[in-house]
N, C-alpha and C positions, 0 to 999 in steps of 0.2 A: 722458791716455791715452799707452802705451806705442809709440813706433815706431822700427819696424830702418829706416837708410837704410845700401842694401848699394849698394855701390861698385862698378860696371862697368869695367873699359877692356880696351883693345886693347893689350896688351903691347910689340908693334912700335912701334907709336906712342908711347906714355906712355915707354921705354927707348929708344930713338931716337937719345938724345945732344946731340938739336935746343936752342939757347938756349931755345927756348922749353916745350920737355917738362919741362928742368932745371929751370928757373924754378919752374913748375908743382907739381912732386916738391918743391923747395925749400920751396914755402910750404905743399904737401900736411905737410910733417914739421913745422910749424912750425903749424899746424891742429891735429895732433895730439896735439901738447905740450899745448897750446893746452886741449884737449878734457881729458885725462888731469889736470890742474890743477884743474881746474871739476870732477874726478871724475864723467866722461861718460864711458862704455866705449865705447873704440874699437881697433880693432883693424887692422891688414895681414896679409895673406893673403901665404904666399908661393905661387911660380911652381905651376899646375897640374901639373906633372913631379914635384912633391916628396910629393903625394896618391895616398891609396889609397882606393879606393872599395871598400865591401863592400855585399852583398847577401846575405839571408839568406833563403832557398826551402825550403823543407818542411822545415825543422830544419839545415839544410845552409849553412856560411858561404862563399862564396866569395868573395874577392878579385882585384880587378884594380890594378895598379899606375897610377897617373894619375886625372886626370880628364879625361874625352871629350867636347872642346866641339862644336859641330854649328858654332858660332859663332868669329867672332874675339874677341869678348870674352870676359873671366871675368872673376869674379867675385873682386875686391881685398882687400876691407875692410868692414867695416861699421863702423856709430856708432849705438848707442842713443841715442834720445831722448825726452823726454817733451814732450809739446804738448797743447794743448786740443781740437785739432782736424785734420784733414788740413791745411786751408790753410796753418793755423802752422807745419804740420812740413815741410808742402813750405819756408815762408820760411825754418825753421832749415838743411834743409838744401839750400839754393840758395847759402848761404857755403861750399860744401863745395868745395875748389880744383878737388878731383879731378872735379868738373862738368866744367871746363874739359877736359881728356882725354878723359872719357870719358863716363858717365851714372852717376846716383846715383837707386837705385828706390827711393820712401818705401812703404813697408807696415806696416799695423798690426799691432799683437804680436795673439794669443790671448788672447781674456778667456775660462777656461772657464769662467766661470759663469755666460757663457751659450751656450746652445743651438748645435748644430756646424751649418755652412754647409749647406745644401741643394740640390743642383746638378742 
């Protein structure tokens, strides 16, 4: 089975300057070489300011510049991966540096073949 783990942090914090943020960012880039080698898509998000959000209402596109967190986090990076199971994908991505900063959410991808969620 297929799973996104999307990458959390708090900007202030992870960009900081701190020996210890650096370190962090350090072995994050070095994770991702890391990933990209093994041909695992992963990806960095750049800063929220650089995004435009659109929405699309009765045929009508509107755009806002940014993304509008309610939160101090956003939302990084992600890494696909493939696991057996939740548990697995939590252990692959519990090596994930950027844990340390911030939070990494594992969720499974969409199987449409079968049946949509019922809420």
């Amino acid at each position: 089975m297929r799973y996104a783990c999307l990458v959390y942090i708090d900007p202030t914090t992870a960009f900081d300057g701190s020996p210890e943020s650096t370190a962090v960012l350090d072995e994050a880039a070095a994770y991702g070489r890391e990933l990209n080698g093994r041909g695992v898509p992963n990806e960095a998000l750049t800063l929220p300011n650089e995004a435009v959000t659109i929405r699309v209402r009765n045929k009508k596109l509107s755009r806002s510049d940014g993304a509008f967190m309610e939160t101090k986090e956003m939302l990084a990076g992600f890494v696909l991966i493939e696991a057996a199971n939740m548990d697995e994908a939590i252990e692959i991505a519990a090596v994930n540096p950027m844990a340390k900063l911030g939070a990494v959410e594992v969720r499974p991808l969409v199987d449409f073949s079968k049946s949509r969620p019922v809420l």
